[in-house]
C-alpha positions as CSV (number, residue, x, y, z in Angstrom):
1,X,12.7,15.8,-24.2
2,X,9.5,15.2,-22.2
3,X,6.0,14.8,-23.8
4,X,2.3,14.2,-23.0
5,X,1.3,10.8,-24.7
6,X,-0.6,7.8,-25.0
7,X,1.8,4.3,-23.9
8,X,0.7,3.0,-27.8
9,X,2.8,6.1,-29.0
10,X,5.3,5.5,-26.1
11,X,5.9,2.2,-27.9
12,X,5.5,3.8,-31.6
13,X,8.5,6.3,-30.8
14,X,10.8,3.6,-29.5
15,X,10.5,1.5,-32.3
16,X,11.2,4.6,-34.4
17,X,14.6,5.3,-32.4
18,X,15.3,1.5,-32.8
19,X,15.6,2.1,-36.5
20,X,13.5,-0.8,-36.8
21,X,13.4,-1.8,-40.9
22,X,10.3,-3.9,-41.2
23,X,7.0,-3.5,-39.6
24,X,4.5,-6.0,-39.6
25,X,1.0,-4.2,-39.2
26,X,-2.7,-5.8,-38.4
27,X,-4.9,-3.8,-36.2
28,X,-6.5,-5.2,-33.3
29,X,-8.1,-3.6,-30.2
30,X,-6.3,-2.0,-28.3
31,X,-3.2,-2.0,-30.0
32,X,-4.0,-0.9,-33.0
33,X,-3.1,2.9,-32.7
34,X,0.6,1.4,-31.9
35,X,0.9,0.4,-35.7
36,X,-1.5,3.3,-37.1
37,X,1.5,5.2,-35.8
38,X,3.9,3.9,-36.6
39,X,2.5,3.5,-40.5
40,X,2.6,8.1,-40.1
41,X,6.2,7.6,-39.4
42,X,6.7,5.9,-41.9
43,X,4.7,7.8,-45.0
44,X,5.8,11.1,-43.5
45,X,9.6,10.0,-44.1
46,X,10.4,10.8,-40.3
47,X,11.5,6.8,-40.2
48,X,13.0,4.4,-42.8
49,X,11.3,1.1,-42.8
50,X,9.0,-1.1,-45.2
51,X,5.6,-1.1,-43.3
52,X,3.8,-4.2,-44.5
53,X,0.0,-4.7,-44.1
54,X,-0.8,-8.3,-43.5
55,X,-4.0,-10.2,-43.5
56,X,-3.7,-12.0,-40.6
57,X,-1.8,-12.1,-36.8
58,X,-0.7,-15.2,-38.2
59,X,1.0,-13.7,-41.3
60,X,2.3,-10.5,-39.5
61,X,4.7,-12.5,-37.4
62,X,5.4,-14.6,-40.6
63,X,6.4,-11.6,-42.2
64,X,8.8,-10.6,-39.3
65,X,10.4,-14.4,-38.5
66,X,11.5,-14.0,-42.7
67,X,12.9,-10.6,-42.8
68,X,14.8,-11.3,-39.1
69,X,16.4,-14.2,-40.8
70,X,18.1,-11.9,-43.5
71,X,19.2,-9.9,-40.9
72,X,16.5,-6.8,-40.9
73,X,15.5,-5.8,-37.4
74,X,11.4,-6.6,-37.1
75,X,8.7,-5.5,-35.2
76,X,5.0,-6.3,-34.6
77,X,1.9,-5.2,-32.3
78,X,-1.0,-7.5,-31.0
79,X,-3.2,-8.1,-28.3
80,X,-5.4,-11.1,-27.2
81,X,-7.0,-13.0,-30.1
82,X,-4.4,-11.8,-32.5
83,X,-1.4,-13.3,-30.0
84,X,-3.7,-16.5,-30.3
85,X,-4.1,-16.5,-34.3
86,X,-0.3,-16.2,-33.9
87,X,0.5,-19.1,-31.9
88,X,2.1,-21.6,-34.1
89,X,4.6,-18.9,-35.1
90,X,5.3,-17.9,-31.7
91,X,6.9,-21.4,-31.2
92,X,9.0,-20.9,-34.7
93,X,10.1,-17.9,-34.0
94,X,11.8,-19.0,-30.8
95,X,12.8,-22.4,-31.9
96,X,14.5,-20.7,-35.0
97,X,15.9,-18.3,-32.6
98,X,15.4,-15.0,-34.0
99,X,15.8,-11.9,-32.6
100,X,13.1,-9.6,-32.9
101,X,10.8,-7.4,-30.4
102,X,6.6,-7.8,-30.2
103,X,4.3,-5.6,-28.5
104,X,1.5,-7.4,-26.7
105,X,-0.8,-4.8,-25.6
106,X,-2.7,-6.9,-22.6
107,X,-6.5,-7.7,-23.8
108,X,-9.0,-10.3,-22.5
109,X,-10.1,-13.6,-24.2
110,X,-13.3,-15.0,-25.6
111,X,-15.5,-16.3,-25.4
112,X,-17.6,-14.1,-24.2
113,X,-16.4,-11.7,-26.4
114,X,-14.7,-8.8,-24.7
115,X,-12.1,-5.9,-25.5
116,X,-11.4,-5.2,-22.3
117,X,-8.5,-5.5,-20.6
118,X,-6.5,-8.5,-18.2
119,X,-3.6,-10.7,-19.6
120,X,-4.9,-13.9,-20.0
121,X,-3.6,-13.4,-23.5
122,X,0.3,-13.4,-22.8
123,X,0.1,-15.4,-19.8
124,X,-1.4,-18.3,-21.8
125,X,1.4,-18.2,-24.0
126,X,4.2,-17.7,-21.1
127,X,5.5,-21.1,-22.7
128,X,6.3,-20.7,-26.5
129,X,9.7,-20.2,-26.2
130,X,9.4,-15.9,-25.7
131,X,11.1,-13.7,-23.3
132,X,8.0,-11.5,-21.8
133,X,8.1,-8.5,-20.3
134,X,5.4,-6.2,-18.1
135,X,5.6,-2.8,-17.6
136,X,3.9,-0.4,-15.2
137,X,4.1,3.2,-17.2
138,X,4.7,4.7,-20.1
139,X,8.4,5.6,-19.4
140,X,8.9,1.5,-18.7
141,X,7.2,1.0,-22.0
142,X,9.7,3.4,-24.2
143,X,12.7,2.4,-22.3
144,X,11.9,-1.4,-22.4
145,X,11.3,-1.5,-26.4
146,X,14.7,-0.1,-26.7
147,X,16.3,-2.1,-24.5
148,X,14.6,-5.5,-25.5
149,X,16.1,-4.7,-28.6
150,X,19.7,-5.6,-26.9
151,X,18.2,-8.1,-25.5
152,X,16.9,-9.9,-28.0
153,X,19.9,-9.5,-30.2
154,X,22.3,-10.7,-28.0
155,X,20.3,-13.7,-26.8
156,X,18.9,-14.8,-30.4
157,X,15.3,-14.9,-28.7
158,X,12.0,-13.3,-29.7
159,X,10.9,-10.6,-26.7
160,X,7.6,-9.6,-25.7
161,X,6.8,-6.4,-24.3
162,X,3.2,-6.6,-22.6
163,X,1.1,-3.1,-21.1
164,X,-2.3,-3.1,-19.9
165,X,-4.8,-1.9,-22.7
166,X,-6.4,1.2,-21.7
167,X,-4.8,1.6,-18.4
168,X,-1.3,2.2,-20.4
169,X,-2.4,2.4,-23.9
170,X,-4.8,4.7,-24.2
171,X,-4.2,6.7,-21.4
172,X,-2.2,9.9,-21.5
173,X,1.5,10.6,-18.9
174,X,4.4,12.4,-19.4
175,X,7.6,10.5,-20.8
176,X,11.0,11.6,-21.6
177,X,12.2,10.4,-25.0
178,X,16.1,10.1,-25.3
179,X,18.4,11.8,-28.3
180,X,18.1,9.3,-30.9
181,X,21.9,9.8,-31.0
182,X,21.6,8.1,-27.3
183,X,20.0,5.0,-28.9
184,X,22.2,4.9,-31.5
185,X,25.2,4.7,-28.9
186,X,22.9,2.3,-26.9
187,X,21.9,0.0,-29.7
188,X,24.3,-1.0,-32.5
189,X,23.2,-2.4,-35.9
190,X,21.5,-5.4,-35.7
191,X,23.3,-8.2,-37.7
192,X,22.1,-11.6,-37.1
193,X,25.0,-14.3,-37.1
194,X,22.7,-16.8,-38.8
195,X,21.9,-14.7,-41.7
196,X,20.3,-16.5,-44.8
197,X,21.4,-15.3,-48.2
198,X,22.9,-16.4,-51.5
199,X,26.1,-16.2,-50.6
200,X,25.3,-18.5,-47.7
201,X,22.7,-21.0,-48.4
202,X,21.7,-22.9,-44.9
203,X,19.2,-25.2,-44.1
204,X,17.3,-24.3,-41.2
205,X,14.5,-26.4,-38.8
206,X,15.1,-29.2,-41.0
207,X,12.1,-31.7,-39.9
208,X,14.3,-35.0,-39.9
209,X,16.5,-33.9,-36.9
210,X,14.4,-36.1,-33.8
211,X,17.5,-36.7,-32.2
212,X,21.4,-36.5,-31.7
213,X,23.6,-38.6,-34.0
214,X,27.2,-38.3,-35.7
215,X,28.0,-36.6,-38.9
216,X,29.9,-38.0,-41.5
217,X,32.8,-36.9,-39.8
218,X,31.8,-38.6,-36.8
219,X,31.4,-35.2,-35.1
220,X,28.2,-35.2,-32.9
221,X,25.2,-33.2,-34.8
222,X,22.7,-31.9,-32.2
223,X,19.2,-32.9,-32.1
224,X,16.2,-31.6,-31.8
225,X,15.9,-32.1,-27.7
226,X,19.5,-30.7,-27.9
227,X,18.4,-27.5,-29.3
228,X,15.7,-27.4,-26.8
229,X,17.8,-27.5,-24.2
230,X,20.0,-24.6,-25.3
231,X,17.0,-22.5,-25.4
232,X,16.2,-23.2,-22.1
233,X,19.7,-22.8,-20.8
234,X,20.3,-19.1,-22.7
235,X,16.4,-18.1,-21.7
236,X,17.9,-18.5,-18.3
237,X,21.1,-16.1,-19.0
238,X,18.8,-13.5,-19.9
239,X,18.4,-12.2,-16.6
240,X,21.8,-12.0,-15.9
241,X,22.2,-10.1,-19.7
242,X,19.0,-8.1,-19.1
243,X,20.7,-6.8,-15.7
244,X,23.8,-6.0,-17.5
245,X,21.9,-4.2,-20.4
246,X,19.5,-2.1,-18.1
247,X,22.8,-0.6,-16.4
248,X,24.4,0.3,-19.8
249,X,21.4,1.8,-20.8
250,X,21.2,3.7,-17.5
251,X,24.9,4.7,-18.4
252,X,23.9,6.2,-21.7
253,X,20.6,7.3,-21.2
254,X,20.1,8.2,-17.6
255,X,17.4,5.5,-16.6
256,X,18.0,2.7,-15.2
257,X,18.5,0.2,-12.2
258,X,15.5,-2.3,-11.5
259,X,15.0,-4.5,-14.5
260,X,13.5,-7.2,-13.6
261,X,12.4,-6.7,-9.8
262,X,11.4,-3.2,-8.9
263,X,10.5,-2.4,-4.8
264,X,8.5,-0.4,-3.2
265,X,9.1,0.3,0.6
266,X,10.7,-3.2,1.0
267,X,13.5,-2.7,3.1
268,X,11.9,-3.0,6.4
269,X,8.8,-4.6,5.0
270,X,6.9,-7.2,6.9
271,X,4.4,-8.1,4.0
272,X,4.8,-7.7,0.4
273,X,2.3,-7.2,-2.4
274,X,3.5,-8.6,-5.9
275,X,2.1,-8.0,-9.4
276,X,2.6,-7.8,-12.8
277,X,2.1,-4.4,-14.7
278,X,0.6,-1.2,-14.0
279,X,-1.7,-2.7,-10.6
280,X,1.6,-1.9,-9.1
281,X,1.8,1.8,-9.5
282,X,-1.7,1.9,-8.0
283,X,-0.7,-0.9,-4.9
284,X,1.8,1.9,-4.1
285,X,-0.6,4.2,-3.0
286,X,-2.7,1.2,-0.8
287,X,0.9,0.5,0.9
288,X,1.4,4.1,1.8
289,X,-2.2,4.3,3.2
290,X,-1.3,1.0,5.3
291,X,2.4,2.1,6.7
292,X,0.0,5.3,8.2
293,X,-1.7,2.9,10.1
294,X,1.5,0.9,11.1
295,X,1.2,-2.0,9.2
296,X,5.0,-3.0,7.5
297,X,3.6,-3.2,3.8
298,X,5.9,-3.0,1.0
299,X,5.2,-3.6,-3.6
300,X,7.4,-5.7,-5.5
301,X,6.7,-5.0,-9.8
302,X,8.0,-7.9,-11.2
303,X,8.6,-6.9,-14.6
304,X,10.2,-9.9,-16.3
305,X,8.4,-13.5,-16.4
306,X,9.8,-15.0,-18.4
307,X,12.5,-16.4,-17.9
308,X,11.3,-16.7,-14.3
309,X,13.5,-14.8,-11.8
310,X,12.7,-17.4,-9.0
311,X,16.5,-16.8,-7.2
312,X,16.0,-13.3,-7.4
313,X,12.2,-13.4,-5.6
314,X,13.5,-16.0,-3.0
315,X,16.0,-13.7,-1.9
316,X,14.0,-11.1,-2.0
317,X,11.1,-12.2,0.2
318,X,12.6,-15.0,2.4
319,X,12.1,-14.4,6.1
320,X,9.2,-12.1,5.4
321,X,5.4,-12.6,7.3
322,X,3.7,-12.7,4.5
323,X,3.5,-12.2,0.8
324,X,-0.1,-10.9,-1.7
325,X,0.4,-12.1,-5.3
326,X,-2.6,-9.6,-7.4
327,X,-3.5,-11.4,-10.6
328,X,-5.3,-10.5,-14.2
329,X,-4.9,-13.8,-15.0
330,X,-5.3,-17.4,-13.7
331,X,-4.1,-21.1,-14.7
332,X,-7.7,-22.2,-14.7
333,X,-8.0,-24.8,-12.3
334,X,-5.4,-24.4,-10.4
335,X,-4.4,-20.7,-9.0
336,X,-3.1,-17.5,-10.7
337,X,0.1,-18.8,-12.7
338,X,2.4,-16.1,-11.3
339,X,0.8,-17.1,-7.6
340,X,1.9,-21.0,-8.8
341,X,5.6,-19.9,-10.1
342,X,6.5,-18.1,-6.8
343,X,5.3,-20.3,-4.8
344,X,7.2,-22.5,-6.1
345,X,10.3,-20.2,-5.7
346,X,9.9,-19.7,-2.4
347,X,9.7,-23.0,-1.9
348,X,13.8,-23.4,-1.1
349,X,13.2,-20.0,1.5
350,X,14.8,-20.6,5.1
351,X,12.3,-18.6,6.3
352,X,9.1,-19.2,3.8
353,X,6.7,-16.3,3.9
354,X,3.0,-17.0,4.4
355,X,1.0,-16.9,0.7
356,X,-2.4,-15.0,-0.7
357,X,-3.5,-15.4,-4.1
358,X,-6.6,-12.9,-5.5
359,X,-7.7,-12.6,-9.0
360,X,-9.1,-9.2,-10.0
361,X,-10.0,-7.1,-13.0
362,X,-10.6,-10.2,-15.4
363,X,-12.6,-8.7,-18.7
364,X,-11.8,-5.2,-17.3
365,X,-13.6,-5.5,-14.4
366,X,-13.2,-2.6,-12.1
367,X,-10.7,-2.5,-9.2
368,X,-10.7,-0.1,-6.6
369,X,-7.5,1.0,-4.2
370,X,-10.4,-0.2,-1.7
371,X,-10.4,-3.8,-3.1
372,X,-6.5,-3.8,-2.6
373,X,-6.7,-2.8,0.8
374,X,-9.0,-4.8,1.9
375,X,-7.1,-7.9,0.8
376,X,-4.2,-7.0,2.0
377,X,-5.7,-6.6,5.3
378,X,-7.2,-9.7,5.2
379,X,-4.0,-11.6,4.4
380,X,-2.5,-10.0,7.4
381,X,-5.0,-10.6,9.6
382,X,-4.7,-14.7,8.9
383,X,-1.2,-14.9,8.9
384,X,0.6,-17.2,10.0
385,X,-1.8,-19.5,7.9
386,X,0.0,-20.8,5.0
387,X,-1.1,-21.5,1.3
388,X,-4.4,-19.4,1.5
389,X,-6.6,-20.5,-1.6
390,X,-7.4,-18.3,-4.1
391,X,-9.8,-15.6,-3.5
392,X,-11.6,-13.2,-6.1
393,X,-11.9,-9.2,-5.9
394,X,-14.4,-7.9,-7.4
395,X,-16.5,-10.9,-7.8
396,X,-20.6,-10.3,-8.5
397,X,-20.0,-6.6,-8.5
């Protein structure tokens, strides 16, 4: 069934046909119609959940890491400061390694104060342990939820799900919505196999475990660093999971195929423009004005970050001229962060691809399908140069 929506109710209606049980609500800009409705679901009787308003960011995810350890399925909304206010949970909710799916709907930080959108908010917390996620429309957004779900379930790791505010959450395209009989075939009842109860008393993130050592029957307990690792190592399966889920899903649903890298005239493409999130609908149009006047351009979406799909890029983009990494966000200091990780990535290429870096649209600031083009033309036009420092689109305007 299509409809006409905003991406907050995109998100709102996937939760609903996740039969998600607890909802932890605190409003924020601009994600706060997300949980507004999901709290008319709710009272109208249309879905089954305890909705529970909070006082804080802080205790919204503390309300979700408790009822995911009994074994209810969780969700949550946030966006910029909020995600901050939440950061020490963030880091418990992976270590404990609990399933459960967050919203972050993409806002920019203060100081100075701003509710405008770039994603400095998730990108500074690309390290706590979460699986993040960016999508470019409102169809990625509903079909994402759903399948994070899987994903997070089968993994034992928090997910986060990050849109552009405004650009995705406010604005209004068409989506299909699937049968929540679909879903239901899709996404089984969450049980988590670590479930506290009475009947099973366990003591969890006890905080005398610094290291490995024998039991008392001389079996090896793991440690702290030990349970680190595994985090790291089953982060890293999830691309190979999320692949596998994204083509069961397009099995049952009828969407599917590109979960993690998603091209755009690449096949014969001598320069490739990368991004996270819904700049990459609009590079798109930039690379179709640019094949008109013969230059090889193609988009690559990369829609999961973390874990970082550096095999998948390499392969991807080895052997091409040259490669324009679009940023809302930056590793102050240094470059834009996804800029640094694929560099990085390419770093084992045969054939390494010449590298541009621009930062645009920090605190909202306007980008044109001009600004894009420009750039891009630029970064062809000083090719073969390699390791271009960053430039800025946009600046001073």
């Amino acid at each position: 069934m299509y409809v006409f929506d905003s991406g907050n109710v995109a998100a709102a209606t996937a939760v609903k046909l996740a039969r998600v049980q607890v909802i932890a609500a605190y409003p924020i800009t601009p994600q706060t119609p997300l949980t507004e409705k999901l709290s008319q679901y709710v009272e109208s009787g249309v879905m089954e959940a305890e909705y529970v308003a909070v006082e804080s960011e802080h205790s919204a995810l503390g309300v979700c890491i408790g009822a995911s350890s009994t074994s209810a399925r969780t969700f949550t909304g946030t966006s910029a400061h909020g995600l901050l206010y939440m950061a020490e949970q963030l880091h418990w909710a992976a270590g404990a390694r609990l399933p459960m799916v967050m919203c972050v709907v993409n806002r920019a930080l203060g100081a100075p104060f701003n509710v405008w959108n770039d994603q400095q908010d998730s990108i500074s917390q690309r390290d706590c342990g979460w699986i993040q996620i960016y999508v470019a429309d409102h169809q990625e957004i509903l079909d994402t939820v759903i399948k994070a779900y899987r994903l997070s379930e089968e993994v034992c790791l928090p997910v986060m799900v990050c849109y552009d505010g405004y650009y995705l959450s406010h604005t209004y395209m068409p989506y299909d919505v699937p049968e929540q009989s679909e879903v239901d075939a899709f996404l089984p009842p969450y049980q988590y196999r670590h479930t506290l109860g009475p009947a099973k008393p366990t003591s969890l993130n006890t905080v005398t475990l610094p290291g490995g050592r024998p039991d008392i029957h001389g079996n090896f307990a793991p440690g702290y660093m030990e349970l680190r690792h595994c985090l790291d190592l089953e982060m890293k399966q999830a691309i190979e999971i999320y692949t596998r889920i994204d083509g069961e899903y397009g099995e049952t649903i009828g969407r599917g195929g590109s979960p993690i890298l998603q091209t755009y005239l690449c096949e014969d493409a001598e320069y490739v423009a990368v991004a996270l999130g819904s700049m990459a609908s609009q590079l798109k149009d930039v690379a179709d004005s640019l094949r008109e006047e013969g230059v090889k351009v193609g988009v690559l979406a990369l829609s999961m970050y973390r874990p970082f799909p550096g095999e998948m890029l390499a392969a991807e983009l080895d052997g091409r001229k040259g490669v324009i990494v679009f940023e809302k966000a930056l590793s102050y200091g240094h470059s834009g962060a996804l800029y640094a990780d694929l560099r990085a990535a390419l770093y084992t290429c045969t054939s390494r691809p010449a590298t541009s870096n621009y930062i645009l649209g920090l605190g909202g600031r306007a980008y044109e399908s001009g600004d894009f083009y420009q750039a891009i033309r630029e970064s062809v036009e000083r090719e073969p140069a390699r390791g271009q420092d960053m430039g800025w689109l946009g600046l001073g305007r």
